[in-house]
C-alpha positions in Angstrom: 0.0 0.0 0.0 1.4 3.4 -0.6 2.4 5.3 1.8 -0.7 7.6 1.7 -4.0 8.5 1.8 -7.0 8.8 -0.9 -8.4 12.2 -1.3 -12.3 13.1 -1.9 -11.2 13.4 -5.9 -9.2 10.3 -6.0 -12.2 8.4 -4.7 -14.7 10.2 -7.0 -12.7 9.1 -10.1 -12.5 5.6 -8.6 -16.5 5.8 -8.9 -16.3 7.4 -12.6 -14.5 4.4 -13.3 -16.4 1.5 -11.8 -19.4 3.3 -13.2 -18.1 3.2 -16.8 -16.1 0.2 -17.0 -17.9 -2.0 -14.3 -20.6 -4.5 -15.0 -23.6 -3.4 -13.9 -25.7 -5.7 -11.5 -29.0 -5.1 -9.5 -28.5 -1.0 -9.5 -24.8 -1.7 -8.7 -21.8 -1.2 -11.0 -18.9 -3.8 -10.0 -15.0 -3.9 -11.6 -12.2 -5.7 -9.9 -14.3 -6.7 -6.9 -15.2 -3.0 -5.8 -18.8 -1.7 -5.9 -20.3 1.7 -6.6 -23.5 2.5 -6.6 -25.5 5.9 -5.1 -29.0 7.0 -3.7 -32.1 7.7 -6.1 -30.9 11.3 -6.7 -27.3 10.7 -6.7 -26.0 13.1 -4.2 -24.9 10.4 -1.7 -22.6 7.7 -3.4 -20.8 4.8 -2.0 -17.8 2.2 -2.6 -18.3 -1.3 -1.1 -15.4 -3.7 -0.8 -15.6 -6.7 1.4 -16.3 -5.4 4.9 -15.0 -1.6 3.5 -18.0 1.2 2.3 -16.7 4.6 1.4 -19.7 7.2 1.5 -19.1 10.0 -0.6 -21.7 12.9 -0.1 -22.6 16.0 -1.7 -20.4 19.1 -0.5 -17.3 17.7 -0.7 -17.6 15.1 2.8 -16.8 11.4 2.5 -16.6 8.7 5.4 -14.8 5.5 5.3 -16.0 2.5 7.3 -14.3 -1.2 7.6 -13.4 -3.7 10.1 -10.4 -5.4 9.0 -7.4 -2.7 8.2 -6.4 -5.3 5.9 -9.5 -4.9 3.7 -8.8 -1.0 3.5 -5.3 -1.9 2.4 -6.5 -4.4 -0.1 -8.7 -2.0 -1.3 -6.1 0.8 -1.4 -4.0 -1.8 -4.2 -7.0 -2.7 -6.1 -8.2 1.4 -6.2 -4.4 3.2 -7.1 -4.6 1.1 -10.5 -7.9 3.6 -10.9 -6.7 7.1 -10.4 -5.0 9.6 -12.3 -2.3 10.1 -9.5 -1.2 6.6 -8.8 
């Protein structure tokens, strides 16, 4: 895992990209085990991986929830591989 964290942009393109390339299943969008999906009027979006759900909401705010810190650093290897700045 690099030695740093993912900012509110890096985590929004990580979404643009699952949205676009991801297969999209029951409402969700999935690519390389991580899930995006968002509410009805998509202000509130989220990441799901394993035990790991990144809420991004409107205004700029995100929260990151998980219970094994090895799932957040799994997740950190899979999502790099996504963003502009990796």
């Amino acid at each position: 895992m690099k030695d740093r964290q993912l900012t509110l942009r890096e985590f929004l393109e990580i979404y643009d990209f699952i949205t676009k390339e991801g297969i999209k299943l029951d409402g969700m969008y999935e690519h390389s085990g991580i899930k995006a999906w968002h509410d009805f009027d998509g202000y509130t979006c989220w990441l799901g991986y394993k035990d790991l759900t990144i809420t991004l909401l409107f205004h700029g705010r995100f929260s990151i929830e998980y219970e094994h810190k090895d799932t957040l650093e799994s997740f950190h290897k899979i999502a790099n591989k996504f963003t502009v700045n990796n």
